[in-house]
Phi, psi and omega in degrees: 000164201278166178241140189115200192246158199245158141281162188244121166238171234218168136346286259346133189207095169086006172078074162199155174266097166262145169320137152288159196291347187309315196094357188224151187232180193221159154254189208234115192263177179243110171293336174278346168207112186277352153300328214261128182260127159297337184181185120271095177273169039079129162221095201271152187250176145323337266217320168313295191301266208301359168261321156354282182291334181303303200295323189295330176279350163259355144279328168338317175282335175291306177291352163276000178229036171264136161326181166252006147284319176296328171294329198324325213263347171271317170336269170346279235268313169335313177293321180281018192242296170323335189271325176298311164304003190313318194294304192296322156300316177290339151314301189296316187274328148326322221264318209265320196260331148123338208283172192279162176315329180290298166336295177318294199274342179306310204286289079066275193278297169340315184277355196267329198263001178287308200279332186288304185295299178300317177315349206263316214281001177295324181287341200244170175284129204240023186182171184211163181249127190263153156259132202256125177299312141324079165349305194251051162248125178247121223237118178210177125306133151241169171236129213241161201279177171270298175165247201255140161263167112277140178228125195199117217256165180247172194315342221242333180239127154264321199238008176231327171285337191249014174285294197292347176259320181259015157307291166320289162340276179298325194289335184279354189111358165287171186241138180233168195231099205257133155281043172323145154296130190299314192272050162218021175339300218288308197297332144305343172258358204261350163304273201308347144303341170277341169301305194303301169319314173298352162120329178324117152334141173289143181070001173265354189230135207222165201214088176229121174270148186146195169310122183294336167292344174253297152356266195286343162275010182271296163340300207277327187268345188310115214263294156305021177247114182275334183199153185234131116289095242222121181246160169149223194244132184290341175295296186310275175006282191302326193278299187329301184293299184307325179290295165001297223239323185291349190261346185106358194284165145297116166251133168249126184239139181219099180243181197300160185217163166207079191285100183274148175242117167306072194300102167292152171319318165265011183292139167281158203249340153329284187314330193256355179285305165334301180306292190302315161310343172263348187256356162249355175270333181305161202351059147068010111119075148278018212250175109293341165244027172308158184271098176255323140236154192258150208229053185257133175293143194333268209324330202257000180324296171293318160310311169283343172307302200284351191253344182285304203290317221266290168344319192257354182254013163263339188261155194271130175236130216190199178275148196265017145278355179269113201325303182348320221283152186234331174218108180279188192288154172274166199288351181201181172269285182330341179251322185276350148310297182266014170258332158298315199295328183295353178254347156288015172255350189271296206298334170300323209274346183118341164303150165241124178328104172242020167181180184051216181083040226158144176294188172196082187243026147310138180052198194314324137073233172256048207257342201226173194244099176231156212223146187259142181324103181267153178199124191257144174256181159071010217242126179245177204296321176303345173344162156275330178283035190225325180270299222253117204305112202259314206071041198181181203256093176203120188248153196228103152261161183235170192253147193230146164266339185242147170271009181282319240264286176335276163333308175292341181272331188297300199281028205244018168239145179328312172309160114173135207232318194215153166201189172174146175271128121299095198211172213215314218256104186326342199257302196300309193296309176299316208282327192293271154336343162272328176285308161350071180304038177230172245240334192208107181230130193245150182244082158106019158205172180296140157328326172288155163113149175172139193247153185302351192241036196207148186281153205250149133155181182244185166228156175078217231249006187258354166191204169256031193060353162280149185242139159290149184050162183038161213338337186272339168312355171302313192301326192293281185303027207195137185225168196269128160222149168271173190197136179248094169256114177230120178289169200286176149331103184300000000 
């Protein structure tokens, strides 16, 4: 561990930096190097929780009766603050979450155009006008904020999932309650500094670090918390959602994915060996929306088998701070575990390793928890590394004799959240999109990627059928009221 003082960092409650009531803290480690310590956070209690929500509900009547240009110009001034800092957060978030620095700071500027979009949308139209069967009734809509949010994000976007919940969220006038993944703090604290600077009212934005079993379920159970939002693991998620939802709150869910990309038969095969290396190798296929399997038809099977293979024993791996590094350390010993044993169910189940499979503990090394770029030959579709979601850089290809063959194996999982095709051929690509069961579909890119204006979300077991970004977040953080205006008696 680093030697000297660490720093002990707080809360935000009420627009103040507070001691959790525990008294106890966790550290915040560097996965590319487990000597290093980054901070000490807050392991925070109910107790944490129940001041949170207290503070976000005696801020709610002020900041819900702020125009939507005045929340609007602190979002703006949040995007200019975030954009100057861009490096230095995009640093902070290499060091804590493991992906590389290009990754960081890109991740970082994502988040700047996240805050740019939402400042805009208070500015759109937030209602509509009916015609009344009373002549002289004018008769409309509005869409009015909810209240207290809970919001409660995961390890892998630290600055972009929870940008994309709490933008929308503070831009309709609600006040939150932010919930981090332990093993990102730092980089969560360093968002909520950029709001406090940007100007945000005390008590509309609360900071509380700690366990999601003690944390978020306190949040999910909280009686002035009306609605949650949730990045994560589908178990917690569904747990989350019954305490939630049995109380009456609005829940939103975004869970696992098990994303396949088709290679078709005309596909170029450079071009479709790229696609699959970045979506399943890039921030270490830490994704929800990584490329976990390739789908390829018979002809093009061995070639692309030998050039995926040949790619991928090519990328360099390392600490992500080093610009060089092409793949970073997994985010914990505890994630780099369970990216082992899964490739040791592949290899029991009959599939075989045809690059990877291995720890990766030379040199420095093995100071950090890094797993070498895998790629399973063999893979048949029931597998468990063929159903079941890994989180980690490890890809399974299977073999389709058809693209109906395809399609059907792509869709043959609980998931679905992202997919995508390779064709050159216009017919195969519409038939690929209209069958396709998932939530998010790319023609000719990779799985991964999603732009802030556009709705976010899976099908099936990949979410709670609610969508994320662009108008639709409207639909969440917000709810409809009619309004009958009739004038008295002359």
């Amino acid at each position: 561990m680093t030697s000297g003082t660490v720093r002990r960092y707080r809360n935000y409650i009420g627009g103040e930096w507070v001691e959790p009531a525990s008294g106890e803290y966790r550290p915040d480690i560097d996965p590319a190097d487990s000597r290093t310590v980054l901070g000490e956070f807050p392991r925070s209690t109910a107790e944490d929780v129940d001041r949170a929500v207290e503070a976000a509900a005696a801020a709610f009547p002020a900041w819900s009766s702020l125009s939507g240009p005045q929340r609007a110009a602190i979002l703006h001034k949040a995007a200019n603050i975030l954009e100057a800092r861009a490096r230095e957060i995009g640093e902070a978030l290499t060091r804590e979450e493991g992906k590389t620095i290009g990754e960081g700071v890109g991740e970082v500027l994502r988040g700047v155009a996240i805050l740019r979009y939402f400042a805009g949308e208070p500015l759109r139209p937030l209602g509509e006008v009916y015609s009344a069967t009373n002549p002289e009734t004018f008769l409309y809509t509005e869409r009015v904020p909810l209240g207290v949010v809970g919001i409660i994000t995961p390890w892998n976007f630290p600055v972009a999932i929870p940008l994309w919940k709490l933008a929308p969220c503070l831009a309709f006038g609600n006040t939150a309650v932010f919930k981090p993944a332990e093993l990102t703090p730092l980089t969560a604290h360093l968002i909520t500094e950029v709001f406090v600077e940007a100007g945000l009212p005390p008590g509309v934005l609360n900071l509380v670090h700690g366990p999601g079993s003690v944390v978020g379920e306190a949040i999910a159970r909280h009686p002035k918390v009306v609605a949650v939002s949730f990045t994560g693991s589908n178990a917690v998620g569904r747990h989350l959602y019954q305490i939630a939802s049995e109380r009456g709150a609005r829940v939103q869910l975004e869970l696992g994915g098990k994303n396949p990309v088709i290679v078709a038969e005309d596909a170029d095969l450079d071009f479709a060996v790229e696609l699959t290396t970045s979506g399943a190798f890039r921030s270490t296929g830490q994704k929800c929306t990584a490329t976990s399997r390739v789908i390829v038809l018979e002809p093009l099977l061995h070639e692309f088998t030998t050039r995926l293979v040949e790619r991928a024993r090519s990328l360099k791996v390392g600490p992500g701070i080093d610009p060089t590094v092409y793949m970073g350390p997994l985010v914990s010993e505890e994630q780099r575990q369970r990216v082992l044993g899964y490739i040791e169910i592949g290899e029991k189940e009959g599939a075989r390793v045809l690059t990877g499979g291995h720890e990766l503990a030379e040199g420095d090394l093995r100071y950090g928890f890094f797993v070498a770029p895998t790629v399973f030959t063999d893979v048949e579709p029931g597998m468990r590394i063929a159903q079941e979601e890994i989180f980690g850089p490890v890809v399974g290809i299977i073999r389709a004799r058809s693209l109906d063959e395809a399609i059907e194996i792509a869709n043959g999982v609980p998931y679905g959240l992202s997919a995508s095709i390779v064709t050159r051929d216009i017919r195969r690509a519409f038939a690929f999109a209209r069958r396709i069961q998932a939530g998010v579909v790319h023609i000719n890119s990779e799985t991964a990627g999603a732009e802030p204006h556009v709705p976010f979300g899976g099908m099936k077991a990949s979410s709670s059928w609610s969508r994320e970004q662009g108008r639709a977040a409207l639909e969440f953080f917000t709810q409809v009221k009619t309004i009958y205006f009739d004038l008295p008696p002359a």
